[in-house]
matplotlib code that plots the C-alpha trace (Angstrom):
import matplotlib.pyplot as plt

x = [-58.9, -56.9, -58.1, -55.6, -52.4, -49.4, -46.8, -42.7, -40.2, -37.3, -37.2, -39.6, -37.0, -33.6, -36.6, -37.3, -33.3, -32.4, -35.4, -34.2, -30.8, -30.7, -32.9, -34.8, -34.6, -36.4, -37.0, -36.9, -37.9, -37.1, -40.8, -42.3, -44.3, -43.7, -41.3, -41.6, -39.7, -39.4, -39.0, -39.2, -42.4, -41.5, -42.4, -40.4, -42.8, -42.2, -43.6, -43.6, -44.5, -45.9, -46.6, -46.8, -49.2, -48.2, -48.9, -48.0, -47.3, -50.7, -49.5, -47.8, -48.7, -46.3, -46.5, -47.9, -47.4, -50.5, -50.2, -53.0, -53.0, -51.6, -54.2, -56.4, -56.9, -57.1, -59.5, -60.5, -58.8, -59.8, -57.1, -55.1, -51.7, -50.5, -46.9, -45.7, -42.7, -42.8, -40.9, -42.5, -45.9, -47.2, -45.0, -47.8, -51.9, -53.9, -56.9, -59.5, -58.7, -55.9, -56.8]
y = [47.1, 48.5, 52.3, 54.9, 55.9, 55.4, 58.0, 56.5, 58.3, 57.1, 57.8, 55.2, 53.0, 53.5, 53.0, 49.4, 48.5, 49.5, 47.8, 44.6, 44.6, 42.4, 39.7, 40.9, 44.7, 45.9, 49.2, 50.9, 54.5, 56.4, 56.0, 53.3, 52.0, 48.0, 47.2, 47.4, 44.2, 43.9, 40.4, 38.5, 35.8, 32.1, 33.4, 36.4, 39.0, 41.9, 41.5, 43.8, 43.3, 45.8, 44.9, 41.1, 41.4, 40.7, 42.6, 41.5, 44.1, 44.6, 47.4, 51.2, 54.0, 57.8, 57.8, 54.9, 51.2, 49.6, 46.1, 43.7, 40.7, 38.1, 36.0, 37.7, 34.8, 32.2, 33.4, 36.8, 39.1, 42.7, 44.8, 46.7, 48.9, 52.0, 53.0, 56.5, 57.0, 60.8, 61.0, 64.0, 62.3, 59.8, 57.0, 54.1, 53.9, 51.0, 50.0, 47.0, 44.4, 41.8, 38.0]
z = [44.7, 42.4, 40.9, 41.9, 40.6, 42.6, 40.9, 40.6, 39.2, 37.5, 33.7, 32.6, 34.3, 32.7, 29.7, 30.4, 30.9, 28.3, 26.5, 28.3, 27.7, 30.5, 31.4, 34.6, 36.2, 39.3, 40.3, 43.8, 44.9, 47.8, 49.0, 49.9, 46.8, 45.6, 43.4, 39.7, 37.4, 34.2, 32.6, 29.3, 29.3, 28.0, 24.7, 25.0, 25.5, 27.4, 31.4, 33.9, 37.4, 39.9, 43.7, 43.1, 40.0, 36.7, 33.3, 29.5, 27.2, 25.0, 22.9, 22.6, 21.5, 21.1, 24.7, 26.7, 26.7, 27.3, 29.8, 30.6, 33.4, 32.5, 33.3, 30.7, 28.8, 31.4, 33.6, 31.9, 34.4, 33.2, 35.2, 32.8, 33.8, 31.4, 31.7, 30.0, 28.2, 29.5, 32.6, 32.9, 34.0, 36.3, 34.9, 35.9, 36.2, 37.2, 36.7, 37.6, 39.9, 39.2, 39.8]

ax = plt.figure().add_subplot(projection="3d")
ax.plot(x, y, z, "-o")
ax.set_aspect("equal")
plt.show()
């Protein structure tokens, strides 16, 4: 299960490459946490993906991005995943369960 937050540093991840400058980017910390990508779906929407699971962009607010499976639609996965824009706060929450 997926319920607590796992903090990673790294300002919002060079803020997303660079908003994707570049196709693919994954980001490592000193601690032992999974890797965080983000990629481009076929239909070029923003992905990321955290510890094997992955998220689409849902929407943003001043200081979040907002992500949901990307199975939401296929088989109604409910886990959700909100990155902050701060990097003075926990950069990434989960919640629910990913499929």
């Amino acid at each position: 299960r997926r319920t607590k937050s796992k903090p990673i540093s790294t300002d919002l991840f060079v803020w997303f490459a660079q908003f994707l400058g570049s196709t693919t980017m994954t980001v490592m910390d000193t601690l032992d946490v999974p890797a965080i990508e983000f990629s481009r779906t076929q239909r070029g929407r923003t992905m990321l993906i955290y510890d094997g699971y992955k998220y689409v962009e849902n929407r943003q607010s001043n200081k979040n991005v907002f992500w949901r499976c990307s199975k939401y639609v296929k088989y109604a996965c409910r886990a959700t995943c909100v990155t902050s824009k701060s990097p003075s706060e926990c950069p990434i929450r989960l919640a629910g369960n990913a499929v």
